[in-house]
Every structure is written in C-alpha cells, then in structure tokens.
Biopython code that builds the backbone (N, CA, C, O; Angstrom):
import numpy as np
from Bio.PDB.StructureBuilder import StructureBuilder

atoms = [
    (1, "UNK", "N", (93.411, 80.228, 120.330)),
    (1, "UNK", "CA", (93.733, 81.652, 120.193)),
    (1, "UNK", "C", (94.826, 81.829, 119.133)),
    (1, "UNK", "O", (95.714, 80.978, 119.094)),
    (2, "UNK", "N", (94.849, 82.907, 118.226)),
    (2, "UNK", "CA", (95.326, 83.313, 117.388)),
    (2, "UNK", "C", (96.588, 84.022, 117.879)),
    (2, "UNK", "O", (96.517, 85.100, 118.469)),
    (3, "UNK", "N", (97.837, 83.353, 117.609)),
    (3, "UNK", "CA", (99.579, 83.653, 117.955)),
    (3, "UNK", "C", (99.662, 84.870, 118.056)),
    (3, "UNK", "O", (98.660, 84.997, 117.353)),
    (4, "UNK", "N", (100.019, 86.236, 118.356)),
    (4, "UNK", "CA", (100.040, 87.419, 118.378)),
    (4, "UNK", "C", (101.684, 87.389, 117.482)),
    (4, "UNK", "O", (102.563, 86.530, 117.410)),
    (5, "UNK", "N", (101.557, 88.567, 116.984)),
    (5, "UNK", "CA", (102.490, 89.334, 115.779)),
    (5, "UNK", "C", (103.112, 89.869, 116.322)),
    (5, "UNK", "O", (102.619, 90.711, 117.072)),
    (6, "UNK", "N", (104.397, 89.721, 116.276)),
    (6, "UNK", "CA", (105.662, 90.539, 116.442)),
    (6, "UNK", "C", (105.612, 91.548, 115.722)),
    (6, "UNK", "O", (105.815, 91.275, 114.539)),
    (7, "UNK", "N", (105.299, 93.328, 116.070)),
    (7, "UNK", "CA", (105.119, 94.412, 115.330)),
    (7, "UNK", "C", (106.367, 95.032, 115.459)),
    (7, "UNK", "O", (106.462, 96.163, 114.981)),
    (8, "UNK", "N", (107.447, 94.484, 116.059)),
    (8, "UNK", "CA", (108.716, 95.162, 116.366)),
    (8, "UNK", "C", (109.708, 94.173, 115.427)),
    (8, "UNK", "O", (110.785, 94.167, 116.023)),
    (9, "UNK", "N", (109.792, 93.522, 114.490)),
    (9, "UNK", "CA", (110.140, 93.052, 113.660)),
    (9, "UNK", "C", (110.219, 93.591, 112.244)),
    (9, "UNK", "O", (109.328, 94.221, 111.674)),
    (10, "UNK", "N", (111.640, 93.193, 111.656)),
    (10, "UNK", "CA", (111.678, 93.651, 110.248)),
    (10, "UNK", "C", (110.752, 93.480, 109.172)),
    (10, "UNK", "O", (110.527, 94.309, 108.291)),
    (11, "UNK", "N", (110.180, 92.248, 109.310)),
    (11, "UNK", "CA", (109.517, 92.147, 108.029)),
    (11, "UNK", "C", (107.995, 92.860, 107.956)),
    (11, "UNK", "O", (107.310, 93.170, 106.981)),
    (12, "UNK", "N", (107.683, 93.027, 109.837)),
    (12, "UNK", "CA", (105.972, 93.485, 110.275)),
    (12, "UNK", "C", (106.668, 95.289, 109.494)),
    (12, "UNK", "O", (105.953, 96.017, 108.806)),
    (13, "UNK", "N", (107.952, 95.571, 109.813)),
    (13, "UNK", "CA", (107.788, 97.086, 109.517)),
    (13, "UNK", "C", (108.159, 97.143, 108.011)),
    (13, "UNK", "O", (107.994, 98.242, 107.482)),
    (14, "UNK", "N", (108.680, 96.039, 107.163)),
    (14, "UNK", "CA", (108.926, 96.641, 105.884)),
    (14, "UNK", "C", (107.365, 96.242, 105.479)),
    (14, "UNK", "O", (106.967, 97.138, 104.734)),
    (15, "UNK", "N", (106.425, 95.346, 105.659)),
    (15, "UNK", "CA", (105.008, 95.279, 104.922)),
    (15, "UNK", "C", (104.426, 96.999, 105.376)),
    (15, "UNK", "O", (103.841, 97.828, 104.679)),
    (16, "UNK", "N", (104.833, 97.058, 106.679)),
    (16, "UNK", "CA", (104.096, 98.736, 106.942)),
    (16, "UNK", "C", (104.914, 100.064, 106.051)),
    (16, "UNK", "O", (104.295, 101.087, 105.762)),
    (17, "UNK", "N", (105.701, 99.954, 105.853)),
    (17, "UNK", "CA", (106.767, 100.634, 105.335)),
    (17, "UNK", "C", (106.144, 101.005, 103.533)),
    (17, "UNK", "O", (106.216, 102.059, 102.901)),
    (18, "UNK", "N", (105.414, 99.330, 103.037)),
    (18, "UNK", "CA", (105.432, 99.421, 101.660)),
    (18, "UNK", "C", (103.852, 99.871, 101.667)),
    (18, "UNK", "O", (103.456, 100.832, 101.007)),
    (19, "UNK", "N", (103.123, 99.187, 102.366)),
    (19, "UNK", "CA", (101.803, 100.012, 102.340)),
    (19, "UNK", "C", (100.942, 101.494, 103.098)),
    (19, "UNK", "O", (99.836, 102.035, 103.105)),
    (20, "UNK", "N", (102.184, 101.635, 103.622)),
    (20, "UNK", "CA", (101.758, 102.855, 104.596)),
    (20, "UNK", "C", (102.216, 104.353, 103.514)),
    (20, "UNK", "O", (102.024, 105.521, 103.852)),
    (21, "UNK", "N", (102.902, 103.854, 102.073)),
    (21, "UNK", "CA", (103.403, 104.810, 101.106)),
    (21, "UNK", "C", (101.712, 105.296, 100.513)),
    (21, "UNK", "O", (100.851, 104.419, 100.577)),
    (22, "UNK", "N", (101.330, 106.630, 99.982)),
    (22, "UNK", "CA", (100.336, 106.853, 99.619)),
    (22, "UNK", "C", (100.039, 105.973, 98.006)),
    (22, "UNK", "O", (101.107, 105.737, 97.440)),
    (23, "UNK", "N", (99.429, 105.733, 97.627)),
    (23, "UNK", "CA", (98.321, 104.820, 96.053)),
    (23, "UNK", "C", (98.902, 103.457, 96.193)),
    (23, "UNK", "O", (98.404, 102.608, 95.454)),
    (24, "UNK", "N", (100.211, 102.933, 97.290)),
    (24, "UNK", "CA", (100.878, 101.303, 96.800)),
    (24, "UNK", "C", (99.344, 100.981, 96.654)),
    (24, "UNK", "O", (98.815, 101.115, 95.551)),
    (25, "UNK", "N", (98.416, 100.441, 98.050)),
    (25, "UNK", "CA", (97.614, 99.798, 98.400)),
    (25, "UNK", "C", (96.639, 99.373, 96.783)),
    (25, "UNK", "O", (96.204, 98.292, 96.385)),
    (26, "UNK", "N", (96.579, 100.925, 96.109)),
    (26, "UNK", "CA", (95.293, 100.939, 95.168)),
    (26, "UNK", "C", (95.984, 100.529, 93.799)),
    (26, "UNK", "O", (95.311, 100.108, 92.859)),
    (27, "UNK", "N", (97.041, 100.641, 93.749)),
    (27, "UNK", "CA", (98.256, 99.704, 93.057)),
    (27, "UNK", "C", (98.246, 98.663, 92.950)),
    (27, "UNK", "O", (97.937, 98.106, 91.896)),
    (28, "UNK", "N", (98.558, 98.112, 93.929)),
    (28, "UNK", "CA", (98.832, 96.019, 94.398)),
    (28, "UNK", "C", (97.263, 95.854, 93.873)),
    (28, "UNK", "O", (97.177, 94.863, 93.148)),
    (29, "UNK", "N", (95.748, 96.691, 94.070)),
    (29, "UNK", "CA", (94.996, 95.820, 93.821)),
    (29, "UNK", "C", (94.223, 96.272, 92.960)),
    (29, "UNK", "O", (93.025, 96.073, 93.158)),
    (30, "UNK", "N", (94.563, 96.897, 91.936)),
    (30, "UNK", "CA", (94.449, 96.887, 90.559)),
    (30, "UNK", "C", (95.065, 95.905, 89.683)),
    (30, "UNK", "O", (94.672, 95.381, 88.640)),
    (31, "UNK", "N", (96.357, 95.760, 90.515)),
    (31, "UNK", "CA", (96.730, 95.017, 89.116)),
    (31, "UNK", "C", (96.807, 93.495, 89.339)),
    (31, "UNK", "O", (97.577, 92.683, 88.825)),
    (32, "UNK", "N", (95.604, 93.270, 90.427)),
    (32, "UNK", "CA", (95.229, 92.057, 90.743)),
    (32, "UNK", "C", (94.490, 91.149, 89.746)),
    (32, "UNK", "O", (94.264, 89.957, 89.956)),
    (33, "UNK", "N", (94.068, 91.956, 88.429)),
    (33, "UNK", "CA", (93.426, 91.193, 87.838)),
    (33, "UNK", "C", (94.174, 91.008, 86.435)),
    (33, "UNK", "O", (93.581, 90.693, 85.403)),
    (34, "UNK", "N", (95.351, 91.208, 86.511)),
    (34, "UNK", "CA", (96.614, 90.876, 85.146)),
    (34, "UNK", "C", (96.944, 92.225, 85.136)),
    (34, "UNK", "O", (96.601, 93.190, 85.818)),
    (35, "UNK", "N", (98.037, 91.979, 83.769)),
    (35, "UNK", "CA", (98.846, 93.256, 83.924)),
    (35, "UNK", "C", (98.135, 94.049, 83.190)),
    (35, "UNK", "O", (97.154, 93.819, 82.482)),
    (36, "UNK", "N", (99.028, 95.546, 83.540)),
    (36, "UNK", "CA", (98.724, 96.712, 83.212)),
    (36, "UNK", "C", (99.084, 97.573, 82.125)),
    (36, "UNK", "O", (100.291, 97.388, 81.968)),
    (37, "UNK", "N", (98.753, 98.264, 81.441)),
    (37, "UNK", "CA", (100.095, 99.671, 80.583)),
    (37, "UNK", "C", (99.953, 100.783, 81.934)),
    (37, "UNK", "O", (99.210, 100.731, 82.915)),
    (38, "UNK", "N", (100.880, 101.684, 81.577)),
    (38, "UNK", "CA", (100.916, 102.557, 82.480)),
    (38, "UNK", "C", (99.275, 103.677, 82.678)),
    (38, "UNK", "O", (98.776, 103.900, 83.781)),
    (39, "UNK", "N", (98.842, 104.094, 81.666)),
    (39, "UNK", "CA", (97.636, 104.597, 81.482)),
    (39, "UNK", "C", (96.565, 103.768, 82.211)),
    (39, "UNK", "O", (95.898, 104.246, 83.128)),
    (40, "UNK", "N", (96.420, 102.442, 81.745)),
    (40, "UNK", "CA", (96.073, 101.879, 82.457)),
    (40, "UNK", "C", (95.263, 101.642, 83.864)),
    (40, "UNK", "O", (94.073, 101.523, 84.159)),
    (41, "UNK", "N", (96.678, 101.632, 84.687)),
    (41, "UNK", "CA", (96.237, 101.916, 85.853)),
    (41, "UNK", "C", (96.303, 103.065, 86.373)),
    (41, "UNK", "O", (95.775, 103.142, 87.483)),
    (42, "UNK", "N", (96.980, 104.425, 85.779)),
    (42, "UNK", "CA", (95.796, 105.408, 86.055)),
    (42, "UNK", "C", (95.000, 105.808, 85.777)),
    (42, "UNK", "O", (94.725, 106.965, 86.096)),
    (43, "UNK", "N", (94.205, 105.045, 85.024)),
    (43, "UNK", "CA", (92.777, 105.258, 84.697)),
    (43, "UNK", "C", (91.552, 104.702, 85.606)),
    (43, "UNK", "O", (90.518, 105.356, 85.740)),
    (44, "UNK", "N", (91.710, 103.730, 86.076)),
    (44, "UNK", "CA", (91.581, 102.997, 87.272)),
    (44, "UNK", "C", (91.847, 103.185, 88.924)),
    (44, "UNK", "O", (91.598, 102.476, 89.899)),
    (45, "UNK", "N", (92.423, 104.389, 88.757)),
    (45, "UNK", "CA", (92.972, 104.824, 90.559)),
    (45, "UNK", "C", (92.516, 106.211, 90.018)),
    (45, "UNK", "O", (93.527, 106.701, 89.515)),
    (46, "UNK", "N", (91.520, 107.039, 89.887)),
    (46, "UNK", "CA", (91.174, 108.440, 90.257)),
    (46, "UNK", "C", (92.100, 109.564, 91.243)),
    (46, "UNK", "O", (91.767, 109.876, 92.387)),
    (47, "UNK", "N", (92.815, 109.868, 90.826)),
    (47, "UNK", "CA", (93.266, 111.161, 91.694)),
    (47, "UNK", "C", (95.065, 110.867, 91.860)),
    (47, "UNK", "O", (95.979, 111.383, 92.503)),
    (48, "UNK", "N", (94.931, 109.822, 90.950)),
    (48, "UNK", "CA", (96.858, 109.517, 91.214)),
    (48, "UNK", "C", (97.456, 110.051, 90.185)),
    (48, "UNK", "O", (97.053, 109.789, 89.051)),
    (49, "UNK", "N", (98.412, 110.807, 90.374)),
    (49, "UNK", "CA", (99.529, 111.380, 88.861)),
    (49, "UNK", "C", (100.456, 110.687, 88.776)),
    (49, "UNK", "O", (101.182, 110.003, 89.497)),
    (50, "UNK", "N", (100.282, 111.077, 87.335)),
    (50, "UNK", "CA", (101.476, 110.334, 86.555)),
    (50, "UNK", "C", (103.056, 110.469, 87.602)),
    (50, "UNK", "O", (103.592, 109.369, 87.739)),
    (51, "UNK", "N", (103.687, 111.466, 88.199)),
    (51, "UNK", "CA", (104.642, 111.326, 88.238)),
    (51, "UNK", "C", (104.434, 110.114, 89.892)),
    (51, "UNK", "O", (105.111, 109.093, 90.015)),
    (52, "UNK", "N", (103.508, 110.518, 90.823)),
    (52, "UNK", "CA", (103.618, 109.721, 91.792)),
    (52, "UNK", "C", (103.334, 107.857, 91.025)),
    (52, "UNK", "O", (104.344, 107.177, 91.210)),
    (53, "UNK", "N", (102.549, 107.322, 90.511)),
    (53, "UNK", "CA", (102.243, 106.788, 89.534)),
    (53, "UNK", "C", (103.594, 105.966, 89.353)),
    (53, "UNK", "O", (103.765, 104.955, 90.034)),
    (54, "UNK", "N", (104.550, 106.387, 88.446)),
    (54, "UNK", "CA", (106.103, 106.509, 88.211)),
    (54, "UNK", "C", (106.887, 106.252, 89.087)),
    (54, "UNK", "O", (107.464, 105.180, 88.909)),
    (55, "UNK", "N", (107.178, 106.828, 90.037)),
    (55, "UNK", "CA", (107.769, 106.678, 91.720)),
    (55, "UNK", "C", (107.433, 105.341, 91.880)),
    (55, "UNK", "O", (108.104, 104.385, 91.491)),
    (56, "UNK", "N", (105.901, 105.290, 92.725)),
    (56, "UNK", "CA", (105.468, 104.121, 93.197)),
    (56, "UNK", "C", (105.717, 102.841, 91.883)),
    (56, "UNK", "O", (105.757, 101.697, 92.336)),
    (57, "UNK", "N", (105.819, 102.919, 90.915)),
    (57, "UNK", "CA", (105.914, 101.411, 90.036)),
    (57, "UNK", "C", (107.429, 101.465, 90.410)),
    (57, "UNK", "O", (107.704, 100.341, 90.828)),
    (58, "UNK", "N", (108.214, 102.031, 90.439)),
    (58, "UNK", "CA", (110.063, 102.156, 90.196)),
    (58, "UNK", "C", (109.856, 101.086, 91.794)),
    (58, "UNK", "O", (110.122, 99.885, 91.831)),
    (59, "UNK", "N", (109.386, 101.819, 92.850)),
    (59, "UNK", "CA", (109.716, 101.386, 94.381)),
    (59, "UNK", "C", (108.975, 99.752, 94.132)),
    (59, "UNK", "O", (109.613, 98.738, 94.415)),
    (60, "UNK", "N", (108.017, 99.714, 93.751)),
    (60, "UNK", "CA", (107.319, 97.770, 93.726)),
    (60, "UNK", "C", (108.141, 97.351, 92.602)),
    (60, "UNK", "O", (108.287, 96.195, 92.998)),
    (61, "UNK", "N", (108.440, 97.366, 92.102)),
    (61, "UNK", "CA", (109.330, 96.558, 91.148)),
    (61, "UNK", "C", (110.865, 96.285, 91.648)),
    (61, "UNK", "O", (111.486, 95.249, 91.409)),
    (62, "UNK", "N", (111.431, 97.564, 92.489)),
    (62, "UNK", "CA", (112.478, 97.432, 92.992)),
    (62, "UNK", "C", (112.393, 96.092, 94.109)),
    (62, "UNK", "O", (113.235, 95.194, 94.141)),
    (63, "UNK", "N", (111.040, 96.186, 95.115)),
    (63, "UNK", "CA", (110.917, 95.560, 96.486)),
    (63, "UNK", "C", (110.366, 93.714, 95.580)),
    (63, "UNK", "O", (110.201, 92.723, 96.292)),
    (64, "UNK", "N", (110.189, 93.652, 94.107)),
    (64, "UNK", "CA", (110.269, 92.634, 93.788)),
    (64, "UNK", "C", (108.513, 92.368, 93.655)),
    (64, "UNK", "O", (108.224, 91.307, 93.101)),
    (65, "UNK", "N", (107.689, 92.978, 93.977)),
    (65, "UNK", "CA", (106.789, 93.133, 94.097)),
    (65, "UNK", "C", (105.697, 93.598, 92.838)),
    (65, "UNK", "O", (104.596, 94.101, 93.057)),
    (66, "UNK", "N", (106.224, 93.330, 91.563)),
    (66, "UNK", "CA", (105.839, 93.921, 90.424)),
    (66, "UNK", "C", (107.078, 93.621, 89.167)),
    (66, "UNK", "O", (108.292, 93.760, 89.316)),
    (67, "UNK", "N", (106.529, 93.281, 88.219)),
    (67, "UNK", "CA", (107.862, 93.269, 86.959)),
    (67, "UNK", "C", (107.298, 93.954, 85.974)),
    (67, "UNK", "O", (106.101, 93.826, 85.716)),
    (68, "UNK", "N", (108.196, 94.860, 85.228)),
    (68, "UNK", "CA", (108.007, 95.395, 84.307)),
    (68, "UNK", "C", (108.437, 94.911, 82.961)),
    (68, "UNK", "O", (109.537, 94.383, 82.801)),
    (69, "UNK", "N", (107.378, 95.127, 81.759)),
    (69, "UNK", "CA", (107.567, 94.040, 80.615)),
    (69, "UNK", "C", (107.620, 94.660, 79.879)),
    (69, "UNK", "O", (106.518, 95.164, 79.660)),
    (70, "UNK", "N", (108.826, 95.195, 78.858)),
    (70, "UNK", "CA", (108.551, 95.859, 77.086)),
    (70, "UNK", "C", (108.626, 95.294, 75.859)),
    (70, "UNK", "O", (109.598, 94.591, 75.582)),
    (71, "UNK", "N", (108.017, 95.429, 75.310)),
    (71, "UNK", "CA", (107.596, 94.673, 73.639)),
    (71, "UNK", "C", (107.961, 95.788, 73.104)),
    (71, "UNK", "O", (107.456, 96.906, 73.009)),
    (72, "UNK", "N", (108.881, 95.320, 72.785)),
    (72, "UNK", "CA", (109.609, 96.327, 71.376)),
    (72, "UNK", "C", (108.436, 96.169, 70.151)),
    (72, "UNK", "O", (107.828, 95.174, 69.757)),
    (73, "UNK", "N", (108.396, 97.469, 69.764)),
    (73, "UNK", "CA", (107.383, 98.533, 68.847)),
    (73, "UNK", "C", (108.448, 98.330, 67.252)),
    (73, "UNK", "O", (109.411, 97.629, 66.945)),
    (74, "UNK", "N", (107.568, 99.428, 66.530)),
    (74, "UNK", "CA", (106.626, 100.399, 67.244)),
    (74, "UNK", "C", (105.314, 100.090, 67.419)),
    (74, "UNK", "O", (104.796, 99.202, 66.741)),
    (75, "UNK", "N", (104.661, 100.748, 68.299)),
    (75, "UNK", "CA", (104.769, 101.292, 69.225)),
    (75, "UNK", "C", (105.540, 100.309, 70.215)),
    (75, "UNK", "O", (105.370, 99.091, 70.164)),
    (76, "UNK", "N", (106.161, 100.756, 70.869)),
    (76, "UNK", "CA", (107.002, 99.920, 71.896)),
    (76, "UNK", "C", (105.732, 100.106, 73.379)),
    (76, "UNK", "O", (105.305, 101.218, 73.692)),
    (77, "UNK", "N", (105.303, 98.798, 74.124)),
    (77, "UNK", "CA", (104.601, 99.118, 74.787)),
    (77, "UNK", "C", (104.797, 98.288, 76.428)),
    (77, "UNK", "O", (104.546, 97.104, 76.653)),
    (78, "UNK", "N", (105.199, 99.089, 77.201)),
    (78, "UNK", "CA", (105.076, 98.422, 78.244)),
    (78, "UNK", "C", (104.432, 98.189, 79.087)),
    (78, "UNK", "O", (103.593, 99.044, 79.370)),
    (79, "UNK", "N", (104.482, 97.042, 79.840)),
    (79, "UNK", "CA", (103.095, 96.435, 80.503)),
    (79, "UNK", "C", (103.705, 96.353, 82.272)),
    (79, "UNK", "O", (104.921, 96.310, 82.458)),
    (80, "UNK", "N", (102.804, 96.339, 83.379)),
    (80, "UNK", "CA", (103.187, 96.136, 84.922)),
    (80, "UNK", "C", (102.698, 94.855, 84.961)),
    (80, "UNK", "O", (101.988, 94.461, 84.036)),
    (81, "UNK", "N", (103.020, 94.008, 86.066)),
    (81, "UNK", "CA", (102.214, 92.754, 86.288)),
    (81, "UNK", "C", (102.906, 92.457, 87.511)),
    (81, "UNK", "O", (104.021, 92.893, 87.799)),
    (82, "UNK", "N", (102.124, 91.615, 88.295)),
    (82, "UNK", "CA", (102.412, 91.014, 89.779)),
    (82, "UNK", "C", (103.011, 90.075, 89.586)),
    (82, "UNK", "O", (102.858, 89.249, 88.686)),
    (83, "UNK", "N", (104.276, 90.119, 90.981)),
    (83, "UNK", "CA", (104.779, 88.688, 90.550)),
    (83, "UNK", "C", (104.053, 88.052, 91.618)),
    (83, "UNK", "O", (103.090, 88.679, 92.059)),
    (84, "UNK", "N", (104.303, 87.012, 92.083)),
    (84, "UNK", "CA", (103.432, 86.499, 93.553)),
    (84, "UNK", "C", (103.257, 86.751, 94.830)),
    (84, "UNK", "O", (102.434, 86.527, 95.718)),
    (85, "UNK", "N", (104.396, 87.348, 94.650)),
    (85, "UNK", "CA", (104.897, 88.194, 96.295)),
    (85, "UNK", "C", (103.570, 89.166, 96.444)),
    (85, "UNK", "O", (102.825, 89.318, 97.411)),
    (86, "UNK", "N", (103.541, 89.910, 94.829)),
    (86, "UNK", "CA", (102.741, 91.074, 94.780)),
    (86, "UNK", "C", (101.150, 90.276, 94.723)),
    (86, "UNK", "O", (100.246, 90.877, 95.303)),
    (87, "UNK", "N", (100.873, 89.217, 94.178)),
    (87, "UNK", "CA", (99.888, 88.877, 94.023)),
    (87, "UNK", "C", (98.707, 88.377, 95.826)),
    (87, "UNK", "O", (97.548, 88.372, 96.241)),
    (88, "UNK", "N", (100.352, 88.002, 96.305)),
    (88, "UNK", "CA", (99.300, 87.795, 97.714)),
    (88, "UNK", "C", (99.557, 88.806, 98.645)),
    (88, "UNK", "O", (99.898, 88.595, 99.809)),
    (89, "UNK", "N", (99.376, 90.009, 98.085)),
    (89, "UNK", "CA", (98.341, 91.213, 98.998)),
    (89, "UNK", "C", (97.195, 91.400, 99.248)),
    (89, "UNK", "O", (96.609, 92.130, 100.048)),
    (90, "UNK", "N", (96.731, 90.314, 98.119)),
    (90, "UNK", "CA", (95.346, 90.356, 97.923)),
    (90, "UNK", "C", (94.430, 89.656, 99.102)),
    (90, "UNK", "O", (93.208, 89.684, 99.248)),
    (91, "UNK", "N", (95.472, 89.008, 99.904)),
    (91, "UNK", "CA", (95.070, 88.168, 101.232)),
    (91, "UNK", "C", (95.124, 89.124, 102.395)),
    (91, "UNK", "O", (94.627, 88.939, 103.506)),
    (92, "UNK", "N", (95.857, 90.262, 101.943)),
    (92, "UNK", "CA", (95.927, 91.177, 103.175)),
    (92, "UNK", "C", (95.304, 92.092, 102.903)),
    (92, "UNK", "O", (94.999, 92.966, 103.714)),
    (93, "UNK", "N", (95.004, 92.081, 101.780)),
    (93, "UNK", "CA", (94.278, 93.190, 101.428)),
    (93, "UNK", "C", (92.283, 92.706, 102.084)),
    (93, "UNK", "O", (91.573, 93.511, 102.686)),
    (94, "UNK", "N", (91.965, 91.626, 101.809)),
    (94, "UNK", "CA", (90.550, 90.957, 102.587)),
    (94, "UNK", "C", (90.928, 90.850, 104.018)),
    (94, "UNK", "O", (89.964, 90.563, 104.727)),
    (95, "UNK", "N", (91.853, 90.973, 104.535)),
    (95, "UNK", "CA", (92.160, 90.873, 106.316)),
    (95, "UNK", "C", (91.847, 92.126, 106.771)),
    (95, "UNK", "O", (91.489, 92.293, 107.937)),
    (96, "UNK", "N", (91.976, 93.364, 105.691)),
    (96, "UNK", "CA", (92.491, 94.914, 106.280)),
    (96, "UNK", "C", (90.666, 95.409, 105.897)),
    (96, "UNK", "O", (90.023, 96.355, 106.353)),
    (97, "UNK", "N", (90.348, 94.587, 105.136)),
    (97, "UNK", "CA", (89.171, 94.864, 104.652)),
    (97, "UNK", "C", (87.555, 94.487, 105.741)),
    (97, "UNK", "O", (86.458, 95.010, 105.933)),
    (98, "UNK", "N", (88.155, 93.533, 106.105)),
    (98, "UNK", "CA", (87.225, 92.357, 107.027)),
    (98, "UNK", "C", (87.657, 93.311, 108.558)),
    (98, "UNK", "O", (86.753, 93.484, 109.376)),
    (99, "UNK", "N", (88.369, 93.601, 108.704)),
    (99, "UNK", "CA", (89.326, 94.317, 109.454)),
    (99, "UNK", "C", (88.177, 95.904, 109.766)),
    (99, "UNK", "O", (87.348, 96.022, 110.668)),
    (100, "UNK", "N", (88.528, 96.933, 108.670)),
    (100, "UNK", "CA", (87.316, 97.631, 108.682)),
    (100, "UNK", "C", (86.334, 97.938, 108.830)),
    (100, "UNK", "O", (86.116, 99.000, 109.413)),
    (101, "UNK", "N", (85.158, 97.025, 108.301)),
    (101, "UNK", "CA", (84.590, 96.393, 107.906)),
    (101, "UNK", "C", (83.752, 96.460, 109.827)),
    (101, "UNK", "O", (82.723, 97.063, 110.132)),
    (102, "UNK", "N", (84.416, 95.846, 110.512)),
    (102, "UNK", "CA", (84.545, 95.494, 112.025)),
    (102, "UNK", "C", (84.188, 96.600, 112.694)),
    (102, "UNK", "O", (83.046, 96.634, 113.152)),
    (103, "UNK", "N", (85.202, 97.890, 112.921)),
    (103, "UNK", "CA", (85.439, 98.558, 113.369)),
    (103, "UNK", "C", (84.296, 99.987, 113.025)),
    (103, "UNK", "O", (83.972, 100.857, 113.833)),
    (104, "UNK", "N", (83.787, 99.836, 111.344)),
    (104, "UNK", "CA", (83.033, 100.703, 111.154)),
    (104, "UNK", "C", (81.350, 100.161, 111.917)),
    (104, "UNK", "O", (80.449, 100.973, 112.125)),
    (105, "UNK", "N", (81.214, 98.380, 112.294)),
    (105, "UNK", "CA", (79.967, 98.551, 112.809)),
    (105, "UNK", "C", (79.865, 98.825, 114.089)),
    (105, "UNK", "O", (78.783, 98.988, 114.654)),
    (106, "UNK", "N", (80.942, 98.894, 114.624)),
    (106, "UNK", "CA", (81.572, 98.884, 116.355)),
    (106, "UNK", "C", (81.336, 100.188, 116.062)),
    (106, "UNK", "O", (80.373, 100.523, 116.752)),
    (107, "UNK", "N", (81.837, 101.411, 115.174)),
    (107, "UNK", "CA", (81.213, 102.541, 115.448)),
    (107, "UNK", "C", (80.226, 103.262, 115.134)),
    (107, "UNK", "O", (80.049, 104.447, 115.419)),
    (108, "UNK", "N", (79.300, 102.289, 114.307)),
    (108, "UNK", "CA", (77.554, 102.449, 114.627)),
    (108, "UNK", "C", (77.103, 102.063, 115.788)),
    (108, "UNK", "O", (75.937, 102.458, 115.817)),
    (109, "UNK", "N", (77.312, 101.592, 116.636)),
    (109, "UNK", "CA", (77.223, 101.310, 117.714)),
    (109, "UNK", "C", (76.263, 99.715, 117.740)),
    (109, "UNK", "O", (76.011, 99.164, 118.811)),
]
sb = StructureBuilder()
sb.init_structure("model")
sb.init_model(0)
sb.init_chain("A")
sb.init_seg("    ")
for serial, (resi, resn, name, xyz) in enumerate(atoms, 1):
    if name == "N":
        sb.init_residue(resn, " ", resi, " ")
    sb.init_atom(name, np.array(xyz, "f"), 0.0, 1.0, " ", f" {name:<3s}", serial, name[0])
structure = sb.get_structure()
C-alpha cells in the first residue's frame, strides 16, 4: 500500500498554493519543452493576458521555479525557461492527469 500524504503540511500546501493560482498549471507545461519569449507562451495558452501572463512569470521565478534570461539587443530579447524544480511538474502534472483520467470513467459509469 501506497504511504498516505500529509495534506496538513507546508510543502503539500505551498505545491497547492502554486498550482491552485489560475494559468501556473498551463505555464509549468508549456514551457516543458525549452524556453520561451514572452509572446511565446501566450500564444500557446489561449485566453491568458498579458498582464496575468506577467504576474504569474514574476511569482515562478520568484518560487525558483522558472529563470528569466536577457540577451542584450538590439533587439534585446528575453527568454523563460525551467529550472528543474520547474521541470518536474511534469511528473505531477501525468499523476493529476492519470488522476482524471480515473474519475471521468468512474463518471461514465
């Protein structure tokens, strides 16, 4: 049997904390496949604005979860990219998925 999770713990509420924010999720797994420019990845996430967009890169880069890269120009161009922390969401991201996945055939009955 599989150890049960302490959900009353700091680290179970800061992972809920960072993905329970609205676009992180579609964030972390975009830029699963190398880095980004800012256009970029909203070109790739449908329905996200620029300023939320902005917010959310400032907050993953802060939580270490993303680095931001500029190449001095002109054009001066900056790029997002995962660091590893950010890169293995991608493991939680197939758990939450497989996860779903479950629950939607449980409610086909």
């Amino acid at each position: 049997m599989t150890p049960k999770v302490e959900t009353n713990c700091t680290a179970f509420q800061t992972a809920i904390d960072v993905l329970g924010r609205p676009w992180t999720a579609q964030i972390l797994n975009v830029l699963q496949d190398g880095p980004l420019r800012f256009c970029g990845i909203g070109d790739r996430i449908p329905g996200l604005g620029d300023k939320v967009l902005s917010a959310r890169l400032k907050e993953l880069e802060a939580r270490g979860l993303m680095v931001r890269s500029v190449e001095p120009g002109p054009p001066v161009k900056v790029a997002y990219e995962l660091t590893d922390q950010g890169r293995s969401f991608n493991k939680v991201a197939q758990a939450i998925h497989r996860w779903g996945q479950e629950i939607e055939a449980a409610e086909k009955g």
